[in-house]
NUMIVO-644631 format. One line per field, with one value per residue: residue number from 1; x, y negated, z negated of N, C-alpha, C in turn. Coordinates in nm, 4 decimals. Each point is the difference from the previous one (the first is absolute). Layout:
BEGIN
num	(NUM; ...)
neast	(X; ...)
nnorth	(Y; ...)
nup	(Z; ...)
caeast	(X; ...)
canorth	(Y; ...)
caup	(Z; ...)
ceast	(X; ...)
cnorth	(Y; ...)
cup	(Z; ...)
END
This chain:
BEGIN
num	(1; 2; 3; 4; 5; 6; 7; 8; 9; 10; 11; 12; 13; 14; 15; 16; 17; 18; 19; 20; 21; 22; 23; 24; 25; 26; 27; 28; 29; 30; 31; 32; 33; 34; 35; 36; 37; 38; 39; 40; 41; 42; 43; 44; 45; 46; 47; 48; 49; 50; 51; 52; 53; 54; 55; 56; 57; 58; 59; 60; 61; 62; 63; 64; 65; 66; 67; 68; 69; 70; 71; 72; 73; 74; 75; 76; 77; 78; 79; 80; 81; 82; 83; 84; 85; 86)
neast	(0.0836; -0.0395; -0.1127; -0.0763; 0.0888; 0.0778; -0.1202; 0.0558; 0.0788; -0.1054; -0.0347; 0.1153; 0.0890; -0.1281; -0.0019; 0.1252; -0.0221; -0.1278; 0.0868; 0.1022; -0.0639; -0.0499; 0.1172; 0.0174; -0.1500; 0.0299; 0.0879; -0.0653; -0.0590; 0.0711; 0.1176; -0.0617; -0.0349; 0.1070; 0.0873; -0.0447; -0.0120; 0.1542; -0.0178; -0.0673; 0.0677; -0.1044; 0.0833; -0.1305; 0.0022; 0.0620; -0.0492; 0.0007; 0.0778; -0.0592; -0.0583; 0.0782; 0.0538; -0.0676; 0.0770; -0.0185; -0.1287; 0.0319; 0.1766; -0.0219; -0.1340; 0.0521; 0.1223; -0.0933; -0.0811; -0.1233; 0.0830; -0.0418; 0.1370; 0.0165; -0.0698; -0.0137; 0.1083; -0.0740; 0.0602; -0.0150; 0.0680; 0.0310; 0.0248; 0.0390; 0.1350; 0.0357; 0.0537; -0.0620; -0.0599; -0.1320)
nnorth	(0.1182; -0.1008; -0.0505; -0.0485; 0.1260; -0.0752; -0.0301; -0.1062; 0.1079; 0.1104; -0.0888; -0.0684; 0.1805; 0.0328; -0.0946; 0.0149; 0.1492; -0.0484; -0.0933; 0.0895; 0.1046; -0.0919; -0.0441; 0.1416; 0.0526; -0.0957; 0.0607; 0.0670; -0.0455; -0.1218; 0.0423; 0.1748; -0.0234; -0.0778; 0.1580; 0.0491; -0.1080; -0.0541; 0.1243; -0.0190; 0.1336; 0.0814; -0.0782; 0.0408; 0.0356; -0.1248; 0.0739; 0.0592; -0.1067; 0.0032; 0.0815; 0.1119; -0.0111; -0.0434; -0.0438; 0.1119; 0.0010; -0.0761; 0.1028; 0.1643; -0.0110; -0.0656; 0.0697; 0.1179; -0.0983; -0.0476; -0.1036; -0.0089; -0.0751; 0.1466; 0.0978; -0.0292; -0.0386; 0.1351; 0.0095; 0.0914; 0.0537; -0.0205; 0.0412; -0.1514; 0.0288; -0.0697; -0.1343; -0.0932; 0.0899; -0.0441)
nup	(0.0000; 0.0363; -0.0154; 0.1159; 0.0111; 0.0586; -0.0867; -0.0972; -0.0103; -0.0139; -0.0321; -0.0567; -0.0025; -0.0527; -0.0668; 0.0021; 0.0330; -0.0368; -0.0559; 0.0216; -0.0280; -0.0718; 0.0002; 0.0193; -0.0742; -0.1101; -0.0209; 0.0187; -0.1188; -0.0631; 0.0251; 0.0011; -0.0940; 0.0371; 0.0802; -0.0726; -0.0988; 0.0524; 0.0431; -0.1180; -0.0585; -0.0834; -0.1177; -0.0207; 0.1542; -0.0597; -0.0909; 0.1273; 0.0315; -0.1428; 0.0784; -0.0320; 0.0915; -0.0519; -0.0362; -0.0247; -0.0583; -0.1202; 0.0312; 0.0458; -0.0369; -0.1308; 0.0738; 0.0403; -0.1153; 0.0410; -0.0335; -0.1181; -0.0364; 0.0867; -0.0348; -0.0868; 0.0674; 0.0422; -0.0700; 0.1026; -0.0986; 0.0745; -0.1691; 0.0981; 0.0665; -0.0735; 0.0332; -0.0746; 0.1164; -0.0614)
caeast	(-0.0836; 0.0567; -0.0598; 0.0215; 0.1295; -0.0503; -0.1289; -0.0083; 0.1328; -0.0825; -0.1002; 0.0725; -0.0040; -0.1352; -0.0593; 0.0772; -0.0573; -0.1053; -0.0317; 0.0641; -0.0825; -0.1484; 0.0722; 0.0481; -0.0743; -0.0514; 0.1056; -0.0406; -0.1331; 0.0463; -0.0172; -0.0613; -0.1092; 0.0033; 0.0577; -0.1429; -0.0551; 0.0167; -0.0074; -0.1782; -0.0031; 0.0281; 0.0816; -0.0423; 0.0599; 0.1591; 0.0031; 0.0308; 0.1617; 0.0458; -0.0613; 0.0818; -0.0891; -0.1071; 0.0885; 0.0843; -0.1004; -0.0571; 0.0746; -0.0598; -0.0903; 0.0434; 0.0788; -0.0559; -0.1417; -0.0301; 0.0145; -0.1020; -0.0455; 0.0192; -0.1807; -0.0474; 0.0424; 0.0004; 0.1390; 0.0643; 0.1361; 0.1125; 0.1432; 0.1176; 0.0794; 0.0866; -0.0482; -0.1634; 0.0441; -0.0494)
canorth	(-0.1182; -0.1102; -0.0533; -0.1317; -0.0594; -0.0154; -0.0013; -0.1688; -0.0759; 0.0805; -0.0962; -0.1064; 0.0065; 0.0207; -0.1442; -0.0479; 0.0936; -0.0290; -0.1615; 0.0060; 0.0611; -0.1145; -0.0836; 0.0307; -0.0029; -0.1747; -0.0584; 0.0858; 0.0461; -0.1510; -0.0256; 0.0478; -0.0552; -0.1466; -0.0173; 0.0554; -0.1159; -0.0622; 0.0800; -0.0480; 0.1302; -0.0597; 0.0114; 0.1157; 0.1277; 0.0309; 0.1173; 0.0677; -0.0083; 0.0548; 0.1355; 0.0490; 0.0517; -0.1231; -0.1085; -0.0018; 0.0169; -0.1302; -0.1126; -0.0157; -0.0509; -0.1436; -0.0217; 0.0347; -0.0364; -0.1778; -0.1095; -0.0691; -0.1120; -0.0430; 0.0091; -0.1209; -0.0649; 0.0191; 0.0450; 0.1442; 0.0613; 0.0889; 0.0144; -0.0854; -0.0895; -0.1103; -0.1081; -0.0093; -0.0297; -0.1270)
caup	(0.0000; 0.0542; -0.0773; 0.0806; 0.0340; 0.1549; 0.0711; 0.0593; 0.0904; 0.0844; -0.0299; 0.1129; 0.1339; 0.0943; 0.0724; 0.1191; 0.0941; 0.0619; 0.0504; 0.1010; 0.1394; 0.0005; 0.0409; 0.1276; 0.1000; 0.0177; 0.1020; 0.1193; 0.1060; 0.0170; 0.1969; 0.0858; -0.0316; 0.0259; 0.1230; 0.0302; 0.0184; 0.0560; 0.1065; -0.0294; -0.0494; -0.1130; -0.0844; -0.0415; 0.0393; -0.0185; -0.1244; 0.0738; -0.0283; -0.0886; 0.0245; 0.0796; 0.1581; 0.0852; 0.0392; 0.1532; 0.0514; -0.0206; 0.0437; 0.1279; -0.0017; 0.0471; 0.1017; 0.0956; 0.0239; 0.0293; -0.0892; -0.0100; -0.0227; 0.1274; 0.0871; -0.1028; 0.0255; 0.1232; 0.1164; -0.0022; -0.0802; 0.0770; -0.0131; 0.0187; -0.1660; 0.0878; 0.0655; 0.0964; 0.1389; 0.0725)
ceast	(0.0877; 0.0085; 0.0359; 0.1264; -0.0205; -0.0881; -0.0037; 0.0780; -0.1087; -0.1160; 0.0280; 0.0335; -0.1238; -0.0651; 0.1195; -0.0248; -0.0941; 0.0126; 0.1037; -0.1111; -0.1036; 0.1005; 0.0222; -0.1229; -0.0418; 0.1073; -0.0482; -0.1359; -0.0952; 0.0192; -0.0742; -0.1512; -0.0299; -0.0252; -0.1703; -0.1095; -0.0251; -0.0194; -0.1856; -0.0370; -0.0300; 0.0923; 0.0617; 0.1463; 0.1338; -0.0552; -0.0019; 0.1425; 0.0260; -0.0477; 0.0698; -0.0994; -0.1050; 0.1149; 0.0666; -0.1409; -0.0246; 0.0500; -0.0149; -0.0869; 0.0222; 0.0826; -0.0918; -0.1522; -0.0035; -0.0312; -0.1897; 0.0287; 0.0795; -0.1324; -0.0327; 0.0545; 0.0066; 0.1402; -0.0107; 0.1194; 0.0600; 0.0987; 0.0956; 0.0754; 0.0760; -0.1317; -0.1206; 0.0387; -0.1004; 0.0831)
cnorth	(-0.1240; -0.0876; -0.1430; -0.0603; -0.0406; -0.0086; -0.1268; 0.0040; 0.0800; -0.0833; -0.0672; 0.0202; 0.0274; -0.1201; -0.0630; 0.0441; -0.0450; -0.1058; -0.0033; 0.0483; -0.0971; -0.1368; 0.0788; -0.0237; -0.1093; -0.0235; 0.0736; -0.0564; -0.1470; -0.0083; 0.0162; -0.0592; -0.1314; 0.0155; 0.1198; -0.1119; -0.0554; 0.0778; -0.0156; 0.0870; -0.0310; 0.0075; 0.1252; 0.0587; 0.0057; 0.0568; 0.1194; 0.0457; 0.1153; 0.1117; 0.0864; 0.0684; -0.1282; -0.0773; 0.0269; 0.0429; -0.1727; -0.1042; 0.0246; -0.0408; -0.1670; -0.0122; 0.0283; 0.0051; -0.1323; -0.0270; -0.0677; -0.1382; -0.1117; -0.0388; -0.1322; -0.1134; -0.0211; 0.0466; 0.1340; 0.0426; 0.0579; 0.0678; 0.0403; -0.0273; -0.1189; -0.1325; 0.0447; -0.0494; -0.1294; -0.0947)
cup	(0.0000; -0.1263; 0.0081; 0.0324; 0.1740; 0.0848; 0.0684; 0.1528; 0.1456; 0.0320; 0.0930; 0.1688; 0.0625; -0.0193; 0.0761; 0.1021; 0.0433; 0.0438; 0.1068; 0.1044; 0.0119; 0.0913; 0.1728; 0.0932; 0.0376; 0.1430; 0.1165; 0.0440; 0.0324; 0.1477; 0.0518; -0.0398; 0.1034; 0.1506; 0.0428; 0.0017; 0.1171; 0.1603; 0.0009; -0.0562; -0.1739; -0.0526; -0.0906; 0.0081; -0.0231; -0.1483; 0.0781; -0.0155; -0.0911; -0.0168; 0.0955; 0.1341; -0.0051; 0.0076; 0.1937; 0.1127; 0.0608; 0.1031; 0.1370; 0.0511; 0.0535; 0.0852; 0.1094; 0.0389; 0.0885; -0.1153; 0.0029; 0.0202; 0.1725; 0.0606; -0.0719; 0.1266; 0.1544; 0.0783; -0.0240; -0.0035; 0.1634; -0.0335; 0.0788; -0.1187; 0.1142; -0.0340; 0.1103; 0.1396; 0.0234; -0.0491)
END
């Protein structure tokens, strides 16, 4: 039996642990949140990020759907990359 020897110092590394993993996904899912926004997609979908397999569901999806917020605007997505030819 221990008898609370080292428990503090066990304490300490699992709320460092978590706030390390609560800090990574903030850092993850902040972009994609902004860059799904901004494509007219909800926000929503960057908590996707942090789900192993929908994330790479999510990201195809956004590389290879029409953009809602092209139709909004009337231009159809050609994905062209380069400078606009008009």
């Amino acid at each position: 039996m221990m008898n609370g020897l080292g428990t503090s110092d066990m304490t300490w590394w699992f709320g460092a642990h978590w706030l390390t993993m609560l800090l990574g996904a903030v850092v993850i899912v902040l972009p994609f949140w902004r860059i799904f926004a901004k494509a007219g997609f909800s926000g929503w979908l960057g908590l996707l990020m942090i789900v192993p397999m929908a994330n790479l569901i999510a990201l195809y999806v956004l590389a290879f759907s029409n953009w809602p917020i092209s139709k909004r605007a009337g231009k159809p997505d050609s994905g062209a990359m380069g400078a606009d030819p008009r």
